[in-house]
PLY file of the C-alpha trace (Angstrom):
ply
format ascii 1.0
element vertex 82
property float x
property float y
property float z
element edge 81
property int vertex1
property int vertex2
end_header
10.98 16.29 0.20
12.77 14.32 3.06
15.22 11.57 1.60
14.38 7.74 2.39
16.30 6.76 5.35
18.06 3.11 5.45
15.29 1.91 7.51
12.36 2.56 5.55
14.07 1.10 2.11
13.50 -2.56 3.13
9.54 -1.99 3.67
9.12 -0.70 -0.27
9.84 -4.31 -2.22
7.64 -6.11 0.91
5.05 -3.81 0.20
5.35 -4.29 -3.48
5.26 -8.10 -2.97
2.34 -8.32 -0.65
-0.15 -7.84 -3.22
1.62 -11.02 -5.05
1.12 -12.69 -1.70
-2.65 -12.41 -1.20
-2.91 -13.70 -5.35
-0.67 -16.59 -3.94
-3.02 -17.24 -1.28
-5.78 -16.92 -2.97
-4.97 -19.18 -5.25
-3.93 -22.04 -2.64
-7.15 -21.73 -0.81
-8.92 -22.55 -4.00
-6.35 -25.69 -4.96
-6.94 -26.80 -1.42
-10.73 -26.55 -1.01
-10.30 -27.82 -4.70
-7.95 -30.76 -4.23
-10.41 -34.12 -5.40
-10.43 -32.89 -9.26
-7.95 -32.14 -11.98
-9.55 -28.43 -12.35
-10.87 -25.61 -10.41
-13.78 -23.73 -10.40
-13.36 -19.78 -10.02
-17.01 -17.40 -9.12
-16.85 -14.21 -10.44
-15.89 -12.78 -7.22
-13.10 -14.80 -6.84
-11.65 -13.67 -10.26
-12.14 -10.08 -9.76
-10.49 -9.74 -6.53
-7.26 -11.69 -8.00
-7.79 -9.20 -10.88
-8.17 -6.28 -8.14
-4.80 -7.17 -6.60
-3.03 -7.76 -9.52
-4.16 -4.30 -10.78
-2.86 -2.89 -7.39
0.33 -4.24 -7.89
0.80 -2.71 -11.23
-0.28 0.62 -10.03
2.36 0.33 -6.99
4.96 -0.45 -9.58
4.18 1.75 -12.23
4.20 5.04 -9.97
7.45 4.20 -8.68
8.67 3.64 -11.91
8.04 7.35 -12.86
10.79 10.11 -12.32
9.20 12.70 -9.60
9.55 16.00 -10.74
7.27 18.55 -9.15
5.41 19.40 -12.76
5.42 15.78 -13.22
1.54 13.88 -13.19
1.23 11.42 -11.26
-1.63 10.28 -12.18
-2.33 6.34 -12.86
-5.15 5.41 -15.22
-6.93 2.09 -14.71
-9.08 0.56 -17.37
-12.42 0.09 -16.35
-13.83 -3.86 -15.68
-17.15 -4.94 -16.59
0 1
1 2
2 3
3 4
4 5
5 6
6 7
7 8
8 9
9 10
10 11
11 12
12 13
13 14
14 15
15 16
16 17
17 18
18 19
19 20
20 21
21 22
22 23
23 24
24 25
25 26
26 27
27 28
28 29
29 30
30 31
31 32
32 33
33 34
34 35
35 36
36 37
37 38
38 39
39 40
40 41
41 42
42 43
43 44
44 45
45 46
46 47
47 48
48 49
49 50
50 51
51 52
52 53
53 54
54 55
55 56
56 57
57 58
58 59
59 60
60 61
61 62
62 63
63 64
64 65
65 66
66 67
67 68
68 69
69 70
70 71
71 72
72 73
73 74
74 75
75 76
76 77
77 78
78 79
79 80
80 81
C-alpha cells in the first residue's frame, strides 16, 4: 500500500467536512425560505436526506477510525430507516 503523500493529507478533513457542509446548507435554505415564522416545517424528504448525509459522515469517520490490517473487516453496518 503506497503511503499518503503531503499533498493528498489536506483533502481527507475537507472531505470529511463536506458532508457537514451540505447539512449546513440544507438547513439555511430551509431558515431562509422559512424566515416570516418562529418555526420550520421539514417534508419527509427533507429529513431523510439530512439523515442520509449525516449517516455518510459517520461512515467516513468511522472507517478511518479503524486500524487497517490486511485480515482486518472493513465492513460498516448501517441501520436500516423506515
Amino acid at each position: 500500500m503506497e503511503a499518503l503523500s503531503y499533498s493528498k493529507q489536506p483533502t481527507q478533513p475537507n472531505r470529511q467536512l463536506a458532508t457537514l457542509k451540505i447539512v449546513s446548507r440544507l438547513l439555511s435554505h430551509e431558515l431562509h425560505a422559512q424566515q416570516n415564522s418562529k418555526s420550520i416545517t421539514l417534508s419527509r424528504d427533507e429529513v431523510l436526506e439530512l439523515q442520509t448525509c449525516i449517516d455518510l459522515y459517520i461512515e467516513d469517520v468511522s472507517r478511518k477510525q479503524v486500524p487497517s490490517t490486511p485480515a482486518a473487516d472493513t465492513s460498516v453496518v448501517v441501520g436500516a430507516r423506515n
